[in-house]
N, C-alpha and C positions, 0 to 999 in steps of 0.2 A: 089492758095489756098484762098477759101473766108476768110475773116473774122469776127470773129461770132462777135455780134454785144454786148458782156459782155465781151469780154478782151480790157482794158482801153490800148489804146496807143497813145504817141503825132500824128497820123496820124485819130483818130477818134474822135468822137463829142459825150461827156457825154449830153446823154440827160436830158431835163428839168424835165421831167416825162413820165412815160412808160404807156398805158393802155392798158390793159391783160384781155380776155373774159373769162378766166378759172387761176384754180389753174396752178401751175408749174416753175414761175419766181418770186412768190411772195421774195422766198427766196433770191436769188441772188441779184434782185434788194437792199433789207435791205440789203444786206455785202456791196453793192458796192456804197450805199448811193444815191441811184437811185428812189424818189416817186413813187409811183405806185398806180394806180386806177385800181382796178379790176369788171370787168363787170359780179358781181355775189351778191346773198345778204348774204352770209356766207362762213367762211373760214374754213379749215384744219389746217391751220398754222394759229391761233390766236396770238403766238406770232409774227408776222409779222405786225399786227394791230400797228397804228403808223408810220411806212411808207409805209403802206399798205390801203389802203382806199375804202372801198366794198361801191360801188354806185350802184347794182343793173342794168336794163337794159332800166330807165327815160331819158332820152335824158338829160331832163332840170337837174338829180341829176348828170348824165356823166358832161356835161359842169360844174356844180358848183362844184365836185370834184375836177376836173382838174385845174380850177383854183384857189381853195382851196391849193391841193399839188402844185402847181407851187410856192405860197408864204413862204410855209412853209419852215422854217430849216430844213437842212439835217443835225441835230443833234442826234438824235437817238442810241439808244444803239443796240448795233449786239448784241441780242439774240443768236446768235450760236456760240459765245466764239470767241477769237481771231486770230484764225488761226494757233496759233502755238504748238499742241495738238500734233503732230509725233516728232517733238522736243524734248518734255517734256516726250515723250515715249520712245525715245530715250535713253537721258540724264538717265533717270532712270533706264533702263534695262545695261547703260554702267560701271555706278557708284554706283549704289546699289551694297553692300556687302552681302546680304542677297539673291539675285538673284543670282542662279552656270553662 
């Protein structure tokens, strides 16, 4: 079985930063705290801007992105909540009095 290159495990290597010719990793990368240079000059997911960094397809703005996001923290807030939303769907459909 390959393994896909977004499930973190001690046998694989968190990259520095990822760069992406199109929309479609934007997302993942922000959950997984993963820079990303995207080789476009506009997004779909604006909330992803921030760890998401649109350089367009200049060579000279690719290289100054890259090592723009290589410096930067991976501090960032996940925009797509915390992960723990079927939980809390759960818990409420189990515990609610109000739900038959």
């Amino acid at each position: 079985m390959k393994a896909s290159p977004f499930r973190a495990g001690e046998d694989q290597i968190k990259p520095r930063v990822l760069i992406v010719p199109q929309m479609g990793v934007q997302e993942e990368t922000c959950i997984l705290g993963i820079p990303c240079v995207t080789l476009r000059e506009n997004t779909e997911r604006p909330e992803t801007v921030g760890s998401n960094l649109l350089v367009g397809t200049d060579p000279v703005r690719i290289l100054e992105g890259v090592r723009s996001m290589m410096k930067k923290e991976q501090n960032w807030k996940n925009p797509f909540g915390d992960g723990k939303a079927s939980k809390r769907i759960v818990d409420v459909l189990l515990h609610d009095p109000s739900h038959p």
